[in-house]
MMTF fields as JSON, N, C-alpha, C and O atoms, coordinates in Angstrom:
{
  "mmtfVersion": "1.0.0",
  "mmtfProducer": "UNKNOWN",
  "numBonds": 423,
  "numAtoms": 424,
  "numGroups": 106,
  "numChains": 1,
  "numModels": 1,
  "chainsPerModel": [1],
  "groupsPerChain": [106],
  "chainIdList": ["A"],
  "bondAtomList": [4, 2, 8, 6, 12, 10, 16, 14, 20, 18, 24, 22, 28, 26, 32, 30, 36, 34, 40, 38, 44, 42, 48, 46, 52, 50, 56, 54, 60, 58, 64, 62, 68, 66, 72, 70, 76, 74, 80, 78, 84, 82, 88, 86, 92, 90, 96, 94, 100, 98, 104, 102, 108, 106, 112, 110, 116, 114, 120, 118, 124, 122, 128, 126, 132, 130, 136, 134, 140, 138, 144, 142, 148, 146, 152, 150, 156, 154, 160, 158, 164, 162, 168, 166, 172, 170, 176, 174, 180, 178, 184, 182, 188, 186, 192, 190, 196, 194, 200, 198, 204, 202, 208, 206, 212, 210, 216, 214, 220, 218, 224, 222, 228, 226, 232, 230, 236, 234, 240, 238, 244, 242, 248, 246, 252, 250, 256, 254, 260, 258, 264, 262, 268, 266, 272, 270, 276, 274, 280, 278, 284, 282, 288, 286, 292, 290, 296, 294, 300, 298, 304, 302, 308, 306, 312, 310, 316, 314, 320, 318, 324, 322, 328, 326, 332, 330, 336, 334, 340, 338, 344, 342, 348, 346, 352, 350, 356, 354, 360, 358, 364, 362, 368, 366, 372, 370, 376, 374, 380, 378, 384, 382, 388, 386, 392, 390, 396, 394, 400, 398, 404, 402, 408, 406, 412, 410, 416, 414, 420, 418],
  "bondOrderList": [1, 1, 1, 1, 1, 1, 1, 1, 1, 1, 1, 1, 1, 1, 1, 1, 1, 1, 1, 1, 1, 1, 1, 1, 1, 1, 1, 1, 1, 1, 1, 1, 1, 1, 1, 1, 1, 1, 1, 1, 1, 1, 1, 1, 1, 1, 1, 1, 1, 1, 1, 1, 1, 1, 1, 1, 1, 1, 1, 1, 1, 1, 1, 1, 1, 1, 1, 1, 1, 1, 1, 1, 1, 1, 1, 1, 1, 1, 1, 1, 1, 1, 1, 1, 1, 1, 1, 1, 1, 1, 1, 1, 1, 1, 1, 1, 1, 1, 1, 1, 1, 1, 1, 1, 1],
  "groupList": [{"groupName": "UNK", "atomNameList": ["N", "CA", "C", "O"], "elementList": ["N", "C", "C", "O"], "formalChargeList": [0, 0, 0, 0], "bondAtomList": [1, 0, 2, 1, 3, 2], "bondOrderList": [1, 1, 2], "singleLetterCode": "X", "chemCompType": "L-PEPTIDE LINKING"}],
  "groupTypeList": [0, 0, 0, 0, 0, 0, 0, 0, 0, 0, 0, 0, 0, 0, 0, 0, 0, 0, 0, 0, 0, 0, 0, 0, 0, 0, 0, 0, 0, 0, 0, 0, 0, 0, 0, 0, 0, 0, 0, 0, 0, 0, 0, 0, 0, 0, 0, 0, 0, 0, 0, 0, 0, 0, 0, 0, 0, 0, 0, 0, 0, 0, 0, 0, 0, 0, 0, 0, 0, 0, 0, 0, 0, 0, 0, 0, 0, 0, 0, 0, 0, 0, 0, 0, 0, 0, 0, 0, 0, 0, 0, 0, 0, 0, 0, 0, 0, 0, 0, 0, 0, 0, 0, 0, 0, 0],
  "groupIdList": [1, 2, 3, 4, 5, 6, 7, 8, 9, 10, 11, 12, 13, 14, 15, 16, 17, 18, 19, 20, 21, 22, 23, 24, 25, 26, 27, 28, 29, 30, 31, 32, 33, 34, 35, 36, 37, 38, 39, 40, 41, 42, 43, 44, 45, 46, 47, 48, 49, 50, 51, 52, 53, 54, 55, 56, 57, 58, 59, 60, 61, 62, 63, 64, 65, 66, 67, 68, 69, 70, 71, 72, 73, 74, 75, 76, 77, 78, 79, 80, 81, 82, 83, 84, 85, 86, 87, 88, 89, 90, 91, 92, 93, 94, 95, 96, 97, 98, 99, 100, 101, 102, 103, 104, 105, 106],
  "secStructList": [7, 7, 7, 7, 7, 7, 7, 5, 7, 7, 7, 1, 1, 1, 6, 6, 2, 2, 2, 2, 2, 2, 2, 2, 2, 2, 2, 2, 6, 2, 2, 2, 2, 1, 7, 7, 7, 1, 7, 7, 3, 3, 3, 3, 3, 7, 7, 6, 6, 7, 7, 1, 3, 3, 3, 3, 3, 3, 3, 1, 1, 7, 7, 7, 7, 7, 6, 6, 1, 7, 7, 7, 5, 7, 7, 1, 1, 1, 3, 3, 3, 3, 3, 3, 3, 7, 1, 7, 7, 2, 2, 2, 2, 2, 2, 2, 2, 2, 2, 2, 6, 6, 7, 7, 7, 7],
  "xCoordList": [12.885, 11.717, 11.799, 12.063, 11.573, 11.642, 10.164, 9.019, 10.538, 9.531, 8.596, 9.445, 8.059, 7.236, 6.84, 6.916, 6.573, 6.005, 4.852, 5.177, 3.449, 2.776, 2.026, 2.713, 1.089, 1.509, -0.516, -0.746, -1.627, -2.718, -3.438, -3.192, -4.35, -4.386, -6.466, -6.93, -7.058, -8.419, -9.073, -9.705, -8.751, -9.297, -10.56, -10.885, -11.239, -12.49, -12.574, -13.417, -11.542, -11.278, -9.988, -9.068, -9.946, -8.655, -7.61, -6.475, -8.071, -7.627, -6.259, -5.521, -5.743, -4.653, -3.488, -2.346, -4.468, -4.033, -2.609, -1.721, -2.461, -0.752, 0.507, 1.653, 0.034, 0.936, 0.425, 1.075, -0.066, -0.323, 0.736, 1.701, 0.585, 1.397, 2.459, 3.106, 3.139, 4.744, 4.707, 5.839, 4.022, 4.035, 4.18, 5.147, 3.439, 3.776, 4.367, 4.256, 5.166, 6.343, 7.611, 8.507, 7.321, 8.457, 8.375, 9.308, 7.279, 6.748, 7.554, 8.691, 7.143, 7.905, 9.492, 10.013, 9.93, 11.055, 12.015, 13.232, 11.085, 11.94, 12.06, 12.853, 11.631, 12.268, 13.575, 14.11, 14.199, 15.602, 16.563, 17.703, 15.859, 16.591, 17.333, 18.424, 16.322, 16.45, 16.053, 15.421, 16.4, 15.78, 14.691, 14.668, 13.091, 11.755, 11.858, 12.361, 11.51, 11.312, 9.922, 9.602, 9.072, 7.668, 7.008, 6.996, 6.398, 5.219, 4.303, 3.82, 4.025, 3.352, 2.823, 3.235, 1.303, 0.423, 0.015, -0.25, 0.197, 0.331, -0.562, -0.014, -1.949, -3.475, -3.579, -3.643, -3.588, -4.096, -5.352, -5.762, -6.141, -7.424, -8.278, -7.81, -9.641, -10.118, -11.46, -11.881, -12.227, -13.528, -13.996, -13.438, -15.486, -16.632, -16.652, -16.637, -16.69, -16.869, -15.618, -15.352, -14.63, -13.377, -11.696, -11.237, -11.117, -10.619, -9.233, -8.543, -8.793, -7.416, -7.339, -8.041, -6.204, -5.662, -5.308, -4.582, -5.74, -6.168, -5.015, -5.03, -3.977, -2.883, -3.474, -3.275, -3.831, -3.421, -2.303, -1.992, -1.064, -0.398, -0.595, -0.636, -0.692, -1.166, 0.468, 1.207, 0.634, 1.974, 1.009, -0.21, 2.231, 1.711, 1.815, 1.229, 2.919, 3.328, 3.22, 3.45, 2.714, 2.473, 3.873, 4.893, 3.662, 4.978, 4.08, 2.945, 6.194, 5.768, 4.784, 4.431, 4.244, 3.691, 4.081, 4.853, 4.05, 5.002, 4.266, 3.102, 4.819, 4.307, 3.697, 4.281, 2.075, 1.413, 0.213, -0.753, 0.96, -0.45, -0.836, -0.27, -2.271, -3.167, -2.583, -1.803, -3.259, -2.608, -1.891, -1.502, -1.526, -2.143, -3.521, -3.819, -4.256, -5.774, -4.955, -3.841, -6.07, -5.774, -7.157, -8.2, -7.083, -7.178, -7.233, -6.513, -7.922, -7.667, -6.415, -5.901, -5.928, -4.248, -3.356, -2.215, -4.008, -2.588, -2.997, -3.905, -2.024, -2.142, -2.2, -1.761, -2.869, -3.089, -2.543, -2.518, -2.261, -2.247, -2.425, -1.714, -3.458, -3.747, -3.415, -3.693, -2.786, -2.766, -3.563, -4.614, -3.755, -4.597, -3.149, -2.174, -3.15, -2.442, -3.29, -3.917, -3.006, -3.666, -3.12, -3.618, -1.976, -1.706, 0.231, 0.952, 0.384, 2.151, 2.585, 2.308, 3.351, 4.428, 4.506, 4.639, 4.351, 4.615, 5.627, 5.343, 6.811, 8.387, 8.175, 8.463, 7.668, 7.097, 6.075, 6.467, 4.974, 4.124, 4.94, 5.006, 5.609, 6.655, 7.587, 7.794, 8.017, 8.88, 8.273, 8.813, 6.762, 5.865, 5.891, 6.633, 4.714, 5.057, 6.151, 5.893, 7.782, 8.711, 9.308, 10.314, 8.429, 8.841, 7.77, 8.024, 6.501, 5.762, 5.994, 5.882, 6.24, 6.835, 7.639, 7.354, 8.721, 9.981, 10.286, 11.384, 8.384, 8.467, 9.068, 8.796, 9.756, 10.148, 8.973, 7.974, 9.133, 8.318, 8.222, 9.2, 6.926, 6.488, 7.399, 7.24],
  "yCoordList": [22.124, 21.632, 20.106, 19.401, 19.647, 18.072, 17.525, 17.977, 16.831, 15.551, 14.524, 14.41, 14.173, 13.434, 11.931, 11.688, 11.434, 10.002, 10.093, 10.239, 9.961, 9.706, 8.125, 7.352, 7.392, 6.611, 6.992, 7.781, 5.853, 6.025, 4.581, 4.052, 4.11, 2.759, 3.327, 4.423, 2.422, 2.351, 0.74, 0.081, 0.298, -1.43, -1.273, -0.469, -2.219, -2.615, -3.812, -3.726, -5.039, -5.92, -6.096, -5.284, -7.06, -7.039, -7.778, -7.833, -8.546, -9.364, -9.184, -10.039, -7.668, -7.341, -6.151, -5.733, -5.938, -5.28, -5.538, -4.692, -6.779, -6.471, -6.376, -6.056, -6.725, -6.875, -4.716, -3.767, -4.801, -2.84, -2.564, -2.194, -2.801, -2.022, -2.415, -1.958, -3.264, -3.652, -2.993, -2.541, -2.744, -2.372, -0.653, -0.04, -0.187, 0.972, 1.337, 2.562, 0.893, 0.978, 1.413, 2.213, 0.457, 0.211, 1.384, 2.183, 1.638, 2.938, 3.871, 4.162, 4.306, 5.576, 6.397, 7.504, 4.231, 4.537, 4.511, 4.481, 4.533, 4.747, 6.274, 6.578, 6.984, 8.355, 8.447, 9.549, 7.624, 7.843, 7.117, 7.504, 5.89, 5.355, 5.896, 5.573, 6.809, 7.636, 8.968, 9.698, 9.405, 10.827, 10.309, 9.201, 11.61, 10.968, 12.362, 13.435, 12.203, 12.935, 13.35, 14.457, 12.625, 13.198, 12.609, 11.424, 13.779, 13.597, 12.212, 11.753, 11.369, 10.432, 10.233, 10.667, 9.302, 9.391, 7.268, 6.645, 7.023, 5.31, 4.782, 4.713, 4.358, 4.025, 2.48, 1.703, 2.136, 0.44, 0.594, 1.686, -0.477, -0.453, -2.044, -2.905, -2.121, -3.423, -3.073, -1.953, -3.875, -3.379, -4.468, -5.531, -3.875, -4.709, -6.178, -6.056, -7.656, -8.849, -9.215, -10.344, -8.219, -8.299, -8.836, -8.072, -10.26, -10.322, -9.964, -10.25, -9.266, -9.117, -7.156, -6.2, -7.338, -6.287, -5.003, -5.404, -3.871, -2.856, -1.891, -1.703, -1.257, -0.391, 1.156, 0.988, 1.927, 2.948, 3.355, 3.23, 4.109, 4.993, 6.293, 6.045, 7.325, 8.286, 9.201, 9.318, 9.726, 10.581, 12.02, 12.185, 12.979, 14.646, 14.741, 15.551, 13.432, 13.825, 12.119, 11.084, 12.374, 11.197, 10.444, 10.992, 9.02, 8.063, 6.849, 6.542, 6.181, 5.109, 4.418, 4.966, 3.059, 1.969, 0.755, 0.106, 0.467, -0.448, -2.04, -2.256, -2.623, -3.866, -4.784, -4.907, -5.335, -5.503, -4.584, -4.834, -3.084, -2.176, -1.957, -2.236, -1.206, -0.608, 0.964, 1.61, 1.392, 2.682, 3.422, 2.694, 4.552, 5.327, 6.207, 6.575, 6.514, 7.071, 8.824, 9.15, 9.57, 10.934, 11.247, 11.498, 11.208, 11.9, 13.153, 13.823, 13.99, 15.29, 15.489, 16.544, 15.015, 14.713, 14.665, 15.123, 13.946, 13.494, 12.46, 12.534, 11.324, 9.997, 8.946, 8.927, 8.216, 6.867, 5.625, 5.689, 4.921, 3.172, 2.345, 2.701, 1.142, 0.514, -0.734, -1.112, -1.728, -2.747, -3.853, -3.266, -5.191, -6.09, -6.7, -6.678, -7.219, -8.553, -9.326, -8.915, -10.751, -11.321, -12.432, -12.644, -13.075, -13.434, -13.703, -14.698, -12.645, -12.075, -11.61, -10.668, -12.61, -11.93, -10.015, -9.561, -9.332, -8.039, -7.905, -7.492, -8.286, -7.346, -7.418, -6.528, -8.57, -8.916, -7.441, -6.561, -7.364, -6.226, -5.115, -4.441, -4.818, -3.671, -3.38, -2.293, -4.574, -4.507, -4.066, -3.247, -4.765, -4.084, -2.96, -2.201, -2.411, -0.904, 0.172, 1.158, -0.278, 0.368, 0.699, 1.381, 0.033, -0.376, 1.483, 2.625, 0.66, 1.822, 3.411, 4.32, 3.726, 4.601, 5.18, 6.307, 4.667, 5.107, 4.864, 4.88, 4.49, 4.539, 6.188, 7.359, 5.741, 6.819, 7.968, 7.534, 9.021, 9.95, 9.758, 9.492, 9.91, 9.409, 11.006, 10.943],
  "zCoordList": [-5.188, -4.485, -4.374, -5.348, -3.202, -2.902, -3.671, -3.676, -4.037, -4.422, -3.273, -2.388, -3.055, -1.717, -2.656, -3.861, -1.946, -1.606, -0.224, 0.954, -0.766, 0.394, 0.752, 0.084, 1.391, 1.283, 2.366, 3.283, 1.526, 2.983, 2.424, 1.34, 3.411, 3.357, 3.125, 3.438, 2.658, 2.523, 2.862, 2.037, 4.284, 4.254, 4.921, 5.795, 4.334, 4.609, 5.789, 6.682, 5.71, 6.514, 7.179, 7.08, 7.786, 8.705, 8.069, 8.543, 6.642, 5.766, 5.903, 6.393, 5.321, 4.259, 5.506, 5.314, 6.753, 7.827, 8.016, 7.916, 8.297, 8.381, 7.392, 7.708, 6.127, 5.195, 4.592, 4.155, 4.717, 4.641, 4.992, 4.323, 6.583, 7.502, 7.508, 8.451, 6.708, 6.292, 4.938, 4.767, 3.989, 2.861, 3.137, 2.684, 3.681, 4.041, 4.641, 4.696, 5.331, 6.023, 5.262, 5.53, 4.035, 2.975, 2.229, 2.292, 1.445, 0.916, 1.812, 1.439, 2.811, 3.219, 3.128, 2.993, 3.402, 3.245, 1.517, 1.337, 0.669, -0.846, -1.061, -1.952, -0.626, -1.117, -0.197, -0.313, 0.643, 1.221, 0.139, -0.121, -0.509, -1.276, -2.783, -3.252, -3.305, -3.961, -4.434, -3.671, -5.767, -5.473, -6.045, -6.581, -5.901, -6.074, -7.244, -6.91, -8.088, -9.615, -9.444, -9.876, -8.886, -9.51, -8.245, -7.915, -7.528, -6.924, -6.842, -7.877, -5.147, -5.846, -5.11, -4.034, -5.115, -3.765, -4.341, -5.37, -3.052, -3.259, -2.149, -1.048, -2.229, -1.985, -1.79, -2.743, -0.619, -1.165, -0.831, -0.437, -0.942, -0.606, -1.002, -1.746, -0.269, -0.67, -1.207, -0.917, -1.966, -2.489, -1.695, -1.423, -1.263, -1.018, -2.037, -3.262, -1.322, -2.576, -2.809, -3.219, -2.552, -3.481, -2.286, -1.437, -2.583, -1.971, -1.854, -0.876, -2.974, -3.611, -3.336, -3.664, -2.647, -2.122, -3.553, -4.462, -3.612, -5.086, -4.447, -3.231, -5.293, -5.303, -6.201, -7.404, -6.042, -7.132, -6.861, -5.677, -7.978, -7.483, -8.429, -9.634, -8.131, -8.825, -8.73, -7.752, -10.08, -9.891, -10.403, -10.457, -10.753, -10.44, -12.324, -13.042, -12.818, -14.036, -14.571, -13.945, -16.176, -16.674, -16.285, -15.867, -16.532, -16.784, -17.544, -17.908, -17.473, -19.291, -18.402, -17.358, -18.81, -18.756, -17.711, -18.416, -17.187, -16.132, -16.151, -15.814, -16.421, -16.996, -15.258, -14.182, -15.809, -14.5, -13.769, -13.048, -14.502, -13.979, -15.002, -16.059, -14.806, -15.377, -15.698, -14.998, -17.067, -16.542, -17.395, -18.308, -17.529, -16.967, -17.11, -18.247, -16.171, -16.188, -15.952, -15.54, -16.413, -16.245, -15.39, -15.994, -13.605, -12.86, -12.489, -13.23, -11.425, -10.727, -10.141, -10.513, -9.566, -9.219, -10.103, -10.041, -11.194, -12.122, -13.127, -13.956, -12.861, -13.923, -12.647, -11.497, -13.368, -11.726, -12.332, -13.561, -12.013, -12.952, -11.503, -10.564, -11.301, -10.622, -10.835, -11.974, -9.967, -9.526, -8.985, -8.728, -8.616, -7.677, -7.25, -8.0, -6.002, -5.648, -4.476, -3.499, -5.059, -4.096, -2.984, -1.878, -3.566, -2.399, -2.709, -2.77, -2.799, -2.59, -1.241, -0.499, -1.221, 0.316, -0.312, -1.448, 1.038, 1.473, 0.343, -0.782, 0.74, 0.227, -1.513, -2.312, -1.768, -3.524, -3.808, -4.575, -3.199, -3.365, -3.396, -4.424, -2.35, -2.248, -3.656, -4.196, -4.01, -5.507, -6.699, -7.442, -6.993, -8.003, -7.8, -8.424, -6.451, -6.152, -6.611, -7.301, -5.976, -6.292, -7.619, -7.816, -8.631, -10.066, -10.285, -10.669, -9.712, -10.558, -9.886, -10.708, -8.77, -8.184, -8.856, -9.263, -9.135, -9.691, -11.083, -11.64, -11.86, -13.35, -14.355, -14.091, -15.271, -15.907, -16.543, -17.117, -16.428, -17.041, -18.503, -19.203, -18.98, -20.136, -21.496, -22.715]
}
C-alpha cells in the first residue's frame, strides 16, 4: 500500500498567498523524492490577529520529536506537531516541513 502526502491551505489573508502556493507545490512533490512511510496530511493556515504563517503536519503513526515543532498531539487522524514561521523564504519553510514529514517513527 502506497503512503500519501496531502497537502490543503486554510488563509485568512492574501499575506502568505504566494509563498503557500510555492510551498505546496514543494509538498507535493516529496513523495517522488522518496518513499513516504507514514501517511501525512500538511495544513498551513493563519489565525485571526495572527501574523505568522501556522503548519500542522499530522501523520497516521506517532514520530520522534523534530526540533522547532510542537508536538506530538494525539488527534482524530493521528499525531499532529505544529509549527509558526514568520518571515522565512518559501524553500527554508519547505526544509522545516520536509524534516517533519519525513520524521522517524517514534
Amino acid at each position: 500500500m502506497r503512503r500519501t502526502i496531502s497537502t490543503e491551505h486554510k488563509l485568512l489573508t492574501d499575506e502568505w498567498t504566494a509563498d503557500v502556493e510555492m510551498v505546496e507545490a514543494a509538498i507535493r512533490r516529496m513523495d517522488d523524492e522518496r518513499t513516504v512511510t507514514n501517511d501525512c496530511r500538511v495544513v498551513l493556515f493563519e489565525i485571526d490577529r495572527d501574523a505568522s504563517l501556522h503548519v500542522n503536519v499530522t501523520h497516521g503513526n506517532r514520530t520522534k520529536a523534530v526540533s522547532g515543532w510542537t508536538g506530538p498531539a494525539i488527534v482524530k487522524d493521528g499525531f499532529v506537531s505544529n509549527r509558526t514561521f514568520s518571515s522565512m523564504r518559501p524553500d527554508r519553510i519547505v526544509s522545516h516541513i520536509r524534516e517533519m514529514v519525513f520524521a522517524d517513527r517514534a
